[in-house]
Structures are given as structure tokens and as C-alpha cells.
C-alpha positions as CSV (number, residue, x, y, z in Angstrom):
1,X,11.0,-10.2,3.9
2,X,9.3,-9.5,0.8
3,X,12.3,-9.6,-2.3
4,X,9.8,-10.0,-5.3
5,X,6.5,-9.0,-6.3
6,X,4.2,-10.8,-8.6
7,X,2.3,-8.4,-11.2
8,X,-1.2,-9.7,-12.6
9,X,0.6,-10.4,-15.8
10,X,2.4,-12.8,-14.3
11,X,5.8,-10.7,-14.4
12,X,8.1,-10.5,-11.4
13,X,10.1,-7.4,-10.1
14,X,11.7,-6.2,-7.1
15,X,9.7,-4.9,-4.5
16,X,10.1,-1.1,-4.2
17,X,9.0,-0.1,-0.8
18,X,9.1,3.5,-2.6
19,X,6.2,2.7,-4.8
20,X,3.9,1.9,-1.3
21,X,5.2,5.1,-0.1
22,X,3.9,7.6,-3.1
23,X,0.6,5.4,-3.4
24,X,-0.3,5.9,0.1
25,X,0.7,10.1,0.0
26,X,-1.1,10.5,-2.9
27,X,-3.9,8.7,-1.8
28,X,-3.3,10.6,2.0
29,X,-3.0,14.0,-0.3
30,X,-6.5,13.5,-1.7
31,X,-8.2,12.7,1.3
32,X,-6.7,15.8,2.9
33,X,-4.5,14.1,5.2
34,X,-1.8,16.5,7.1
35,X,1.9,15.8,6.0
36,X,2.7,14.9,9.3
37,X,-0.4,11.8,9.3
38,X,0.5,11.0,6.3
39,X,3.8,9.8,7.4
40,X,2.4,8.1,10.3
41,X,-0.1,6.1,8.0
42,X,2.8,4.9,5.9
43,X,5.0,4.1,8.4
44,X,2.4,1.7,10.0
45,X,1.4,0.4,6.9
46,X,4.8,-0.6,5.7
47,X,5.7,-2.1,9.7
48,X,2.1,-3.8,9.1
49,X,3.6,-5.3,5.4
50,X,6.8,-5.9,6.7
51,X,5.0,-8.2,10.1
52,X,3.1,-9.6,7.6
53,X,4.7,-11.0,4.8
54,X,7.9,-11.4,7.1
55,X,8.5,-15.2,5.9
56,X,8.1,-14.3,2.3
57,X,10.4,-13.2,-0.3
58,X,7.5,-13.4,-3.2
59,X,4.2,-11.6,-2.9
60,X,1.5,-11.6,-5.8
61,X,1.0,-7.5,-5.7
62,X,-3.2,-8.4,-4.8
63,X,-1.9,-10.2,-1.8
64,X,-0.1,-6.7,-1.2
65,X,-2.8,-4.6,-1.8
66,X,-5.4,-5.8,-0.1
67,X,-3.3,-5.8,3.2
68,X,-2.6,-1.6,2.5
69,X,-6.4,-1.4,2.2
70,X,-7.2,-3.3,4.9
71,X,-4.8,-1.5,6.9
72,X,-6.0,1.6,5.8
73,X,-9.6,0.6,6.6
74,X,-8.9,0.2,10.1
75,X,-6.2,3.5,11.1
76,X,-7.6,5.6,8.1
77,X,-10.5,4.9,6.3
78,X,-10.7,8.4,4.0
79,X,-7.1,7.1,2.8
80,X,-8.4,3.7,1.9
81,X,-11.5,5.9,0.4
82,X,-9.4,7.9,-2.0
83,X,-7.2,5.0,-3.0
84,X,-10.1,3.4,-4.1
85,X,-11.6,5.7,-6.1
86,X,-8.1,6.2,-7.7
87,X,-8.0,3.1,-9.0
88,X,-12.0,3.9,-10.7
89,X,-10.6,6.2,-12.7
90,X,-7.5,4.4,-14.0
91,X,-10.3,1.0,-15.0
């Protein structure tokens, strides 16, 4: 079970399953998602993270994301769309 994440910078901090959670609604918000979707597509995301990384207490936070977006390619591919272009703008 993942304890720590790994930033880019090399930093560790807790992992805050919370953090997943808002990325994914917003991300579920812009592609026009229903609430009630939404919470499915988080819910199997985070099982799909949790299965996952099950053995491991350190994740780098790549290793992380590329698992949401793969995830999201494959249940909902508009969320993995808008996440995406978030990340564009914020470059």
C-alpha cells in the first residue's frame, strides 16, 4: 500500500488519496461527466491504484500517473482527454 510518493524534484510526501480524488472530478467536471460517473471513475481508479501498487509503500508520482491515465483511457477516455489538456495549460 502506497505510504510515500516521489515528486519529480526528488522530494517525498505522503500519499493523499484526496489529491487523486479532486484531479479526477475536475478532470470528470470538464469532460462533462455526471456526478454520479464521476464517482464511479474514481472509485475504480483508486481500486485499480490500490491492486496495483499493493506491494509498495514508495511510488515516483509518473509511475502514478500514468496508471490514472491509463485507467482512464480504457473506462473513460474524455476524462483522460481533459486531464491531459489540463496539464497543456499548466506547461
Amino acid at each position: 500500500m502506497i505510504k510515500e510518493v516521489i515528486k519529480k524534484s526528488g522530494q517525498k510526501e505522503n500519499y493523499d488519496e484526496n489529491k487523486i480524488k479532486n484531479s479526477i472530478k475536475k478532470a470528470c467536471e470538464e469532460a462533462g461527466v455526471p456526478e454520479d460517473r464521476a464517482e464511479e471513475i474514481i472509485n475504480t481508479v483508486l481500486d485499480h491504484l490500490n491492486n496495483i501498487f499493493k506491494d509498495r509503500e514508495e511510488v515516483n508520482t509518473s509511475e502514478i500517473r500514468e496508471a490514472i491515465l491509463g485507467k482512464l483511457d480504457e473506462i473513460e477516455p474524455s476524462v483522460s482527454e481533459a486531464w491531459r489538456k489540463y496539464e497543456e495549460t499548466q506547461k
